[in-house]
C-alpha positions in Angstrom: 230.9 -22.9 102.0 229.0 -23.2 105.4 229.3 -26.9 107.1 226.2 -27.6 109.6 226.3 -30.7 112.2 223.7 -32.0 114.1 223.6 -34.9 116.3 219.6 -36.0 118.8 218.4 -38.9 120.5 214.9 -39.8 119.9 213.1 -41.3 122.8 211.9 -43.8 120.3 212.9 -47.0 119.0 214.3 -47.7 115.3 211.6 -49.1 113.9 209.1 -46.3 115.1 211.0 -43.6 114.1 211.2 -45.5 110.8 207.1 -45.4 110.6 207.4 -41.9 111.5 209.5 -40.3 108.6 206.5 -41.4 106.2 204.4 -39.7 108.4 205.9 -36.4 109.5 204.6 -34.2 107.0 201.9 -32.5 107.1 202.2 -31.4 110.4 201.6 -27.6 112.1 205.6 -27.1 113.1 206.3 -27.8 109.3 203.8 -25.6 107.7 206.4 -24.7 105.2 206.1 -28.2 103.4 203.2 -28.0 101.3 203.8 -31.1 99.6 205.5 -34.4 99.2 205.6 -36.5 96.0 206.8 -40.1 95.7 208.6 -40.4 92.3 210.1 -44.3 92.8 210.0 -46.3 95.3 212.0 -49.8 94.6 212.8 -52.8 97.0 216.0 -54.4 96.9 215.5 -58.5 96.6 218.6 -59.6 97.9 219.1 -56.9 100.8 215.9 -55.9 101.6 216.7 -52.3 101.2 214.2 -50.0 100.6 215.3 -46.8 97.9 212.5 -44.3 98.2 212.5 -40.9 95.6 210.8 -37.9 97.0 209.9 -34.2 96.0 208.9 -31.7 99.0 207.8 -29.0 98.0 208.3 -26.1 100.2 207.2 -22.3 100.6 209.8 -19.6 102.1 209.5 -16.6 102.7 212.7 -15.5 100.9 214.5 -12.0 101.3 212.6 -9.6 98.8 216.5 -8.7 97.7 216.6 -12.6 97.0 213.4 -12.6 94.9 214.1 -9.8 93.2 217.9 -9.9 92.2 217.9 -14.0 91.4 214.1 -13.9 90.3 212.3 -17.1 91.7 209.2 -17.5 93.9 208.7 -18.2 97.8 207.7 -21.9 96.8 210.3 -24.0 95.9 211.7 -27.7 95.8 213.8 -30.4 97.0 215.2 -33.8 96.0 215.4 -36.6 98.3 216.4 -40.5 98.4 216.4 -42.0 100.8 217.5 -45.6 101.8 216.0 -48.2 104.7 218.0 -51.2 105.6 215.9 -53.0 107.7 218.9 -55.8 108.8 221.6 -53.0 109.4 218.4 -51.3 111.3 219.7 -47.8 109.7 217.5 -45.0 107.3 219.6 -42.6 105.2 218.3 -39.7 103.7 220.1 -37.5 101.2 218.2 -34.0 100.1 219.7 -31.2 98.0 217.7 -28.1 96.5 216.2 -27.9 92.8 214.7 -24.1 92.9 217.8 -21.6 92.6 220.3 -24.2 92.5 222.6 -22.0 90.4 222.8 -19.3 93.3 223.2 -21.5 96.1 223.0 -25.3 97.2 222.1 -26.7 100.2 223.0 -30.5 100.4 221.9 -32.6 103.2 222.7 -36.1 104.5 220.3 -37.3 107.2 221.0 -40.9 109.6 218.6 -42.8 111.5 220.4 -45.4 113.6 219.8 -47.4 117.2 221.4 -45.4 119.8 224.6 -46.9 121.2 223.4 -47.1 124.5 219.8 -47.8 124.7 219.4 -49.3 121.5 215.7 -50.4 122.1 214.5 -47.6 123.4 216.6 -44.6 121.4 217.3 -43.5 118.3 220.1 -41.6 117.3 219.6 -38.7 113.9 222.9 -37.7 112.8 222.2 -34.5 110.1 224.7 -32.6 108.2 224.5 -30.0 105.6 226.9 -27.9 102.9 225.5 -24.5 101.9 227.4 -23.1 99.3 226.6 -20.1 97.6 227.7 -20.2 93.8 227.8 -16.2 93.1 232.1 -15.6 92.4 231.5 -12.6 91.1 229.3 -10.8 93.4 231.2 -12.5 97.0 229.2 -10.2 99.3 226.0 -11.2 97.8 227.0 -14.6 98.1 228.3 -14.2 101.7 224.7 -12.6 102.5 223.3 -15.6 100.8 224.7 -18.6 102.8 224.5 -16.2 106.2 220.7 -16.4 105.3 220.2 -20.1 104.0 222.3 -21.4 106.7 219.8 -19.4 109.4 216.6 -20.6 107.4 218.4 -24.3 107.9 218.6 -23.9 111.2 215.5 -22.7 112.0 213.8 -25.3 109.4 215.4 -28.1 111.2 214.6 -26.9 114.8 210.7 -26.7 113.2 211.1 -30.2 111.9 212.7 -31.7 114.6 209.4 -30.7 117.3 207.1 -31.6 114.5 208.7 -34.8 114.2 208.7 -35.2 118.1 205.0 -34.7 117.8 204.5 -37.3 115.1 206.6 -40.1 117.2 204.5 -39.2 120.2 201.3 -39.6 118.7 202.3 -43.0 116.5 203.2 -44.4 120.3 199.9 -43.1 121.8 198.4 -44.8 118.9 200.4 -47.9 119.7 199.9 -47.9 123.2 196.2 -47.6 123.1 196.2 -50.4 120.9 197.9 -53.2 122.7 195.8 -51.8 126.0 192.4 -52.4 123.5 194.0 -55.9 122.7 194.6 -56.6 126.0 190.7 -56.4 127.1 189.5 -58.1 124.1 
């Protein structure tokens, strides 16, 4: 089992990183999303939380060893709820792999919360991830496995994190030009 830990400031308020996350995908550094689902989507009356049910479906370009040893297809999908508490100001999302789940799982827990520090004006993501590989019998192949989930990770999340820069960027262009069009109406 591989451990992964990841801690950014966005130079972006709670609230608009909040808008963002519905909006990041489609976007051209996350090409490999080629769809997202909402299953459920439910509002807590007495907390105001928000529980939100979500499959992505994704395209990788898997190790031909991969595809032909375990069998499965470069497209694949993931699983993820995710929970907004507007009064605590904090978005959790919790993802884990569906497509070759019996060979190897990849569970990740994502935070959105007001930085420490600049509250207002930052937000802090907190990601972590377990890969696990679930092949006892043949360790190597397993070992090969995580080695190459944990690098497509990695490189997935760097990808996601610049796309998602992109998106906050453009929602506060958007809002900037708006309250400059208010302001000569």
């Amino acid at each position: 089992m591989v451990f992964v830990f990841k801690t950014y400031n966005y130079d972006h308020p709670w609230a608009l990183v909040n808008l963002g996350i519905w909006r990041k995908y489609p976007n051209k550094q996350c090409a490999h999303v080629i769809s997202v689902d909402v299953l459920d989507r439910t509002i807590d009356p007495k907390t105001g939380i928000i529980r939100t049910e979500r499959i992505l479906g994704v395209r990788q370009k898997a190790p031909l060893w991969v595809l032909k040893l375990l069998g499965g297809s470069e497209h694949a999908f993931v699983r993820e709820i995710s929970f907004v508490d507007p009064a605590a100001r904090r978005t959790t999302l919790t993802s884990v792999n569906l497509s070759l789940s019996q060979y190897v799982t990849v569970l990740e827990q994502i935070s959105y919360t007001p930085s420490h520090t600049h509250p207002l004006a930052r937000t802090k993501f907190t990601q972590s991830a377990e890969i696990q590989a679930r092949l006892a019998i043949w360790k190597s192949l397993g070992t090969q496995l995580e080695k190459w989930s944990v690098q497509r990770f990695g490189d997935n999340a760097e990808k996601g994190r610049v796309g998602f820069e992109d998106v906050l960027r453009n929602l506060w262009n958007r809002r900037e030009e708006v309250q400059v069009q208010e302001a000569h109406s």
